[in-house]
Structure formats: C-alpha cells, structure tokens
C-alpha positions in Angstrom: -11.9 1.2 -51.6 -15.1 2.3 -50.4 -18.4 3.0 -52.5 -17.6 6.7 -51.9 -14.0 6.2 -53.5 -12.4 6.6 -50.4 -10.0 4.0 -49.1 -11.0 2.4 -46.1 -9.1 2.8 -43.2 -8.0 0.3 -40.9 -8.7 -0.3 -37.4 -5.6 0.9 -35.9 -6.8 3.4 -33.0 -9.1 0.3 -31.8 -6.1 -2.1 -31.9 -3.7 0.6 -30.4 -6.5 0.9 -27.2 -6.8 -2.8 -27.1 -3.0 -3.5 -27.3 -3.2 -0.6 -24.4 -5.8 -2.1 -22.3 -4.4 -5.9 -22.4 -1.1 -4.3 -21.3 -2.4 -2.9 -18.4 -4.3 -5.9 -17.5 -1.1 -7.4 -17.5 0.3 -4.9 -15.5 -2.3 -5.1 -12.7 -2.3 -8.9 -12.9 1.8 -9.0 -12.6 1.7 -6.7 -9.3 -1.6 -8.9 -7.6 1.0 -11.9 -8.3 4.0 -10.1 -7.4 2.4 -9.1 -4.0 1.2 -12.6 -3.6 3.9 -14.7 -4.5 6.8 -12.9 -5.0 9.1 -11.4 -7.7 9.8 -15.2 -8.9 6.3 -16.3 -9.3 5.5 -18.2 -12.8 4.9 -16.1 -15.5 1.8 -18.4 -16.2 0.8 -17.5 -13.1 0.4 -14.1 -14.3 -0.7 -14.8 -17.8 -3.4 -17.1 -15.9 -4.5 -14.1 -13.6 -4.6 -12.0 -16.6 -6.3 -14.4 -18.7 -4.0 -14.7 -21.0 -1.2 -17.2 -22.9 2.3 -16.6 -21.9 3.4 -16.0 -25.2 1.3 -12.8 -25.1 3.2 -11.9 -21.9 6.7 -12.6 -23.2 5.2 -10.5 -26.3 4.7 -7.5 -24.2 7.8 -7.7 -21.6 10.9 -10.1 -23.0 12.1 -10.4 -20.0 11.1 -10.6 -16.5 13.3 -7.7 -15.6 11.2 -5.5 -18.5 8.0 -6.7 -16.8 9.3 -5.7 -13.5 10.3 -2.3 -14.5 7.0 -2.0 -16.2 4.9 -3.0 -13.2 7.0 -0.5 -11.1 6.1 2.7 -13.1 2.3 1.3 -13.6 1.9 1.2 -10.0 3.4 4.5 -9.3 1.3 6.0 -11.8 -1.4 4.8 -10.3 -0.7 6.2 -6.8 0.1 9.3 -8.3 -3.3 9.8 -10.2 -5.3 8.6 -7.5 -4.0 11.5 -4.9 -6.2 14.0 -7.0 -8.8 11.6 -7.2 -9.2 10.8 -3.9 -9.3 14.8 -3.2 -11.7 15.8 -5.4 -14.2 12.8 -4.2 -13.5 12.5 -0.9 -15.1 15.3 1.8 -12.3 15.3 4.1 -8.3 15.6 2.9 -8.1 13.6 5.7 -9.7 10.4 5.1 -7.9 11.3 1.5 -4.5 11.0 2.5 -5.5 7.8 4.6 -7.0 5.9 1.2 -4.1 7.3 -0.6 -1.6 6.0 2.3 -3.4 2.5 1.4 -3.1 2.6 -2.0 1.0 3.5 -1.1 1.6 0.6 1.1 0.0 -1.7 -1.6 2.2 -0.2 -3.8 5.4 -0.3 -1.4 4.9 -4.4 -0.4 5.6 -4.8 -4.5 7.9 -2.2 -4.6 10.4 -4.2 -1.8 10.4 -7.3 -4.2 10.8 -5.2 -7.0 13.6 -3.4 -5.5 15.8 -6.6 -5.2 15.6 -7.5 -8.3 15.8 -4.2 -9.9 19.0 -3.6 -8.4 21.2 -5.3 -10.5 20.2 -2.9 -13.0 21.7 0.6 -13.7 18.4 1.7 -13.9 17.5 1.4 -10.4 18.5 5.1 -9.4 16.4 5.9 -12.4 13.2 4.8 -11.6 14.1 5.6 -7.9 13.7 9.2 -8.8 11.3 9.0 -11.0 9.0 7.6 -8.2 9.8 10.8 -5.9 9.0 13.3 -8.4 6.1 11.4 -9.2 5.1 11.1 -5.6 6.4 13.8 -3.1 4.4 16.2 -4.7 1.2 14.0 -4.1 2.0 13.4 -1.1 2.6 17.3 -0.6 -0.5 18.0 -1.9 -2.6 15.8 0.3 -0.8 17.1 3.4 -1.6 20.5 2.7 -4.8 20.1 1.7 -5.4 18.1 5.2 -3.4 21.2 7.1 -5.4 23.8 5.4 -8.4 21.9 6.5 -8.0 21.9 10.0 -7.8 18.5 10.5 -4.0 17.7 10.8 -0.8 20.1 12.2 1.7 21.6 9.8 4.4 21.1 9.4 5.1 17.1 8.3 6.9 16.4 5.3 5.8 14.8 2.3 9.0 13.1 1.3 9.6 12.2 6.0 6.1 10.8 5.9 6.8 8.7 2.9 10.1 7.2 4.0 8.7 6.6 7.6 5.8 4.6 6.3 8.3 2.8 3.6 10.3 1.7 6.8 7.5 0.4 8.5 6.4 -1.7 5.8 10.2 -3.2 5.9 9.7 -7.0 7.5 6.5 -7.5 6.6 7.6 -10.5 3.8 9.9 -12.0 6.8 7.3 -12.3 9.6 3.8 -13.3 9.7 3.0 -11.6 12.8 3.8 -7.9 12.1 1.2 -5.8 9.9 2.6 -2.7 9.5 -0.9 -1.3 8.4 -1.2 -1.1 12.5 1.6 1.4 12.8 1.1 3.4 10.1 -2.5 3.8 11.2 -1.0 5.2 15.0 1.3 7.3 12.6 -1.4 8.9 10.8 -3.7 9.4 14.1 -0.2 11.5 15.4 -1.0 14.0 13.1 -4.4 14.6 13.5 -4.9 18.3 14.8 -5.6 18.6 18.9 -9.0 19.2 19.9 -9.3 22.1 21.8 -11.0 22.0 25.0 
C-alpha cells in the first residue's frame, strides 16, 4: 500500500511495451538473418543479431515455423505502413512509390525463403491473402497518387505491378550475377509519363 492508502500498482504497461519492443527487435533481427543466411540460419544467429539469449527467442516463437510466420506479417506490416509514410514525406508520389518498391523487394527476397518453408503449412493461403489485402491497396494508393501527379500513365495495376516485380526478384538466391533491382528500376522508368515535346 501506498502512504495515500492506495495500492500500488505494478508496472505492467512498461513490461507489456518492453515485451512489445524486444519482440519486434527480434522480428527485424530474424528477417536481416533470414535475408542473409537463409530460412535455416541458427537461431543463435538471430538471438546474437538481436542481442539476445536463445532461450528468449524460443520464449517468444516455439518453433521456427512460429518465428517464420511472425517475421512474415512483421515485414508486411511494415511495407504496408510505410506506403503512407513515404507519401506524406516525400514531394513526389513518384520517388514514393520507388522507396516503397525498395522496401517491397526487401521484403520479397525474405518472403521467397519464407514461402518454402511456410508451405507445408495450411496456413500458407492464409497469410498469402492476408499480404494482398494488406498490400494492393498500398500499392493502389501510391499508383494513383503518382498518376494524379502527372508523373506516371494510368492505367497500371497495383496487384500486375506487384506480381511482375515478385517475378523478377525470382533467381536472385540461385545466381550471383542477376540483381533484379536493375529490372525493376527499367520497369518503373516504363511508367514514367512522356514528355511532351
């Protein structure tokens, strides 16, 4: 009790927010390693890029399917809040949708190792969809805002311009010498808005 007769009350929102934070640290520390090393890498490699024990990771995600599935929806999350973002403080919708086509491909060179071992679970189709509504309609957003800007032609397709940059990031694991960051940039210059003469 305190002096005022009150009971004191415990700490729990600040342990809630640091349970929350250390989580995500281990999110973002999982998908560097997963984009790095693979799917397969040591979970003490991640609980070392996270600077933490491994016990604390096997705390948070059992299994490395769990952590998987977690890293998956952190990282779409993160491309889906950072489409707004990158409007609001960006001057051109254009040079938007390009930082947020970045922050897509990092996503999608995790998301191909995620993928294989995700598919042995039912889930898969799950968080497959979960990741298009979550996406398409940032991806929608960016394109119209670019269109309505003058500074790209209508008429492209969130969900086509997605799915044509997610193929071209397709090989990348298997072969040293292709960077797909090259074609996706002559992609993007394709629907840039003609100059008139």
């Amino acid at each position: 009790m305190s002096s005022a007769g009150q009971p004191e009350k415990t700490p729990t929102r600040s342990r809630r927010s640091d349970a929350v934070r250390n989580q995500q640290t281990l999110l973002a520390a999982a998908a560097e390693v997963f984009a790095a090393s693979g799917i397969d890498a040591p979970i003490r490699e991640i609980a070392a890029r996270a600077g933490v024990g491994v016990g604390t990771v096997y705390r948070h995600f059992p299994t490395r399917a769990d952590l998987a599935v977690a890293v998956y929806r952190h990282q779409v999350e993160a491309c889906a809040e950072a489409g707004p973002a990158l409007l609001a403080e960006t001057g051109s919708p254009l040079a938007a949708l390009r930082q947020w086509v970045d922050l897509f491909v990092d996503f999608l060179v995790t998301k191909h190792g995620l993928a294989n071992t995700l598919q042995a679970d039912s889930g898969f189709d799950a968080l497959h969809s979960y990741f298009l509504d979550r996406l398409v309609p940032v991806c929608s957003q960016l394109l119209d805002a670019a269109v309505d800007a003058g500074e790209i032609r209508p008429g492209t397709h969130a969900f086509e311009l997605m799915r044509g940059i997610g193929n071209l990031c397709i090989g990348r694991d298997s072969d040293p010498r292709y960077d797909p960051r090259r074609l996706i940039d002559l992609l993007l210059q394709g629907l840039r808005q003609p100059q008139s003469p």
